[in-house]
C-alpha positions as CSV (number, residue, x, y, z in Angstrom):
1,X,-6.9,-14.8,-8.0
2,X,-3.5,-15.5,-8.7
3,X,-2.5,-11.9,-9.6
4,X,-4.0,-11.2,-6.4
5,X,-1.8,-12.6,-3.6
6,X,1.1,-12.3,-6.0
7,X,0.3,-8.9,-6.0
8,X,-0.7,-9.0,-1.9
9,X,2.8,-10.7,-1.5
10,X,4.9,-8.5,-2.6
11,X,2.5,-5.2,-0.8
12,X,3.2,-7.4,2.5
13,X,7.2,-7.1,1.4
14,X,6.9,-3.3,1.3
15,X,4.9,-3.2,4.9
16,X,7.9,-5.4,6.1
17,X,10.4,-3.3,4.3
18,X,8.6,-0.2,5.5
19,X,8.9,-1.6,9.0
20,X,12.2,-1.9,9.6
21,X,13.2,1.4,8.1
22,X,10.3,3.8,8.8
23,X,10.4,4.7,12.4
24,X,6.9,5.1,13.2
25,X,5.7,2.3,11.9
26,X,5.3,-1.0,14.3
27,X,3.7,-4.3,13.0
28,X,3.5,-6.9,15.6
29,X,4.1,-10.6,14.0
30,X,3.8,-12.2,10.5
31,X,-0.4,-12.8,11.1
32,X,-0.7,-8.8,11.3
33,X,1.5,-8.5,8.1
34,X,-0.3,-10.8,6.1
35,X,-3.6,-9.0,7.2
36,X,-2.5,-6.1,6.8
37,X,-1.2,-6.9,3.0
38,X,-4.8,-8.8,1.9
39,X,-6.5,-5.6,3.6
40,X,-4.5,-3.2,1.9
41,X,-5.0,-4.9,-1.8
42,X,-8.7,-4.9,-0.8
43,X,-8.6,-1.4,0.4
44,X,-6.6,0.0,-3.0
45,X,-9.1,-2.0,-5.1
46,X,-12.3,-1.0,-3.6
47,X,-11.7,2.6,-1.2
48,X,-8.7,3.7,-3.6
49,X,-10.9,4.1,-6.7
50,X,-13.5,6.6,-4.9
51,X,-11.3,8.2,-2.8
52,X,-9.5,9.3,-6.3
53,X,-12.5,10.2,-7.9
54,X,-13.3,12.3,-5.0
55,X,-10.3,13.9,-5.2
56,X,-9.9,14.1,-8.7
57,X,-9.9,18.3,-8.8
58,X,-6.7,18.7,-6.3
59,X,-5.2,15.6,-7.9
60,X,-5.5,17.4,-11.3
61,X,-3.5,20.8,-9.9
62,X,-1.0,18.8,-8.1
63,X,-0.5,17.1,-11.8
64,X,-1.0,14.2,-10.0
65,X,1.2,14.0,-6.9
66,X,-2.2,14.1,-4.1
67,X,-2.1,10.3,-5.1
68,X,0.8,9.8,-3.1
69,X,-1.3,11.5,0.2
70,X,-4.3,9.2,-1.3
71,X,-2.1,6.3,-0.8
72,X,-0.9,7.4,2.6
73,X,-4.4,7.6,3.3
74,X,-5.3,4.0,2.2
75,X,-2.4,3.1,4.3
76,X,-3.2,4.7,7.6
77,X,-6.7,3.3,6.9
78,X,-5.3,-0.5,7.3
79,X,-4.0,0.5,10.3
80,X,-7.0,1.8,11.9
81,X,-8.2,-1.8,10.7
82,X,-6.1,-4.4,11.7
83,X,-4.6,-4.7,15.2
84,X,-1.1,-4.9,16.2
85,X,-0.5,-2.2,13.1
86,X,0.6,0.6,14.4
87,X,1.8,4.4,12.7
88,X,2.8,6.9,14.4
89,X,2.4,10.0,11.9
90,X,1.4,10.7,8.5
91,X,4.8,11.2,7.8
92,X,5.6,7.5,8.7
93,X,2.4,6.4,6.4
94,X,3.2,8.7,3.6
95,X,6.6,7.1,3.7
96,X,5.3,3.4,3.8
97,X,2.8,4.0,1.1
98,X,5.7,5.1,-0.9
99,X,7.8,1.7,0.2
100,X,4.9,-0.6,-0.5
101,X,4.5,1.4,-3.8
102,X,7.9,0.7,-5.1
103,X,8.0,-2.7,-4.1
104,X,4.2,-3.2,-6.1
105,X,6.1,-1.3,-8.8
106,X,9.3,-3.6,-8.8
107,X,7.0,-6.5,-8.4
108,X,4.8,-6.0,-11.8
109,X,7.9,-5.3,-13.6
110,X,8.7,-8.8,-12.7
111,X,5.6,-10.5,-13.1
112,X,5.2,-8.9,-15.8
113,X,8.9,-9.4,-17.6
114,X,8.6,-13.2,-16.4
115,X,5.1,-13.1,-18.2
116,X,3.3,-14.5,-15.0
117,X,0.7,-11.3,-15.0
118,X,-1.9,-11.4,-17.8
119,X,-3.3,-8.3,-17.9
């Protein structure tokens, strides 16, 4: 559970990130990022999974590179979601999901590295 909101923590860095560099994207006050962070680890762990298997054919011609469209997806999803999040355009989420990526990214390699995250 740990993992989790470690993991939620630093996908709530990326929104915030995202945020303030992404024009299109607007997220009201810290309760909306927080929300939108849990939702979005709930999202990738449960919608993520199918939508990938759904997709697997496209994702297998692009070698790979529809994921990043699949995780714009998951993004504008948590939007719909959770009031006070607002995108503009899926250039905006494709842009976040790739901010909240990295930062996931940069924050297992430290979790990891630190030996925090037993996987």
């Amino acid at each position: 559970m740990t993992r989790f909101f470690l993991r939620a923590a630093f996908a709530a860095l990326g929104l915030w990130v995202a945020a303030h560099w992404v024009r299109g994207i607007l997220i009201t006050d810290s309760k909306t990022l927080i929300a939108s962070a849990v939702l979005l680890g709930i999202i990738n762990a449960i919608v993520r999974p199918i939508a990938i298997i759904l997709t697997l054919p496209i994702t297998l011609v692009t070698l790979g590179l529809f994921l990043l469209i699949v995780n714009a997806a998951m993004v504008s999803l948590v939007a719909l979601l959770v009031p006070g999040f607002h995108i503009q355009s899926f250039g905006a989420a494709f842009l976040t999901a790739v901010i909240v990526s990295l930062c996931g990214w940069i924050g297992s390699m430290l979790l990891w590295r630190s030996g925090k995250d037993s996987r």
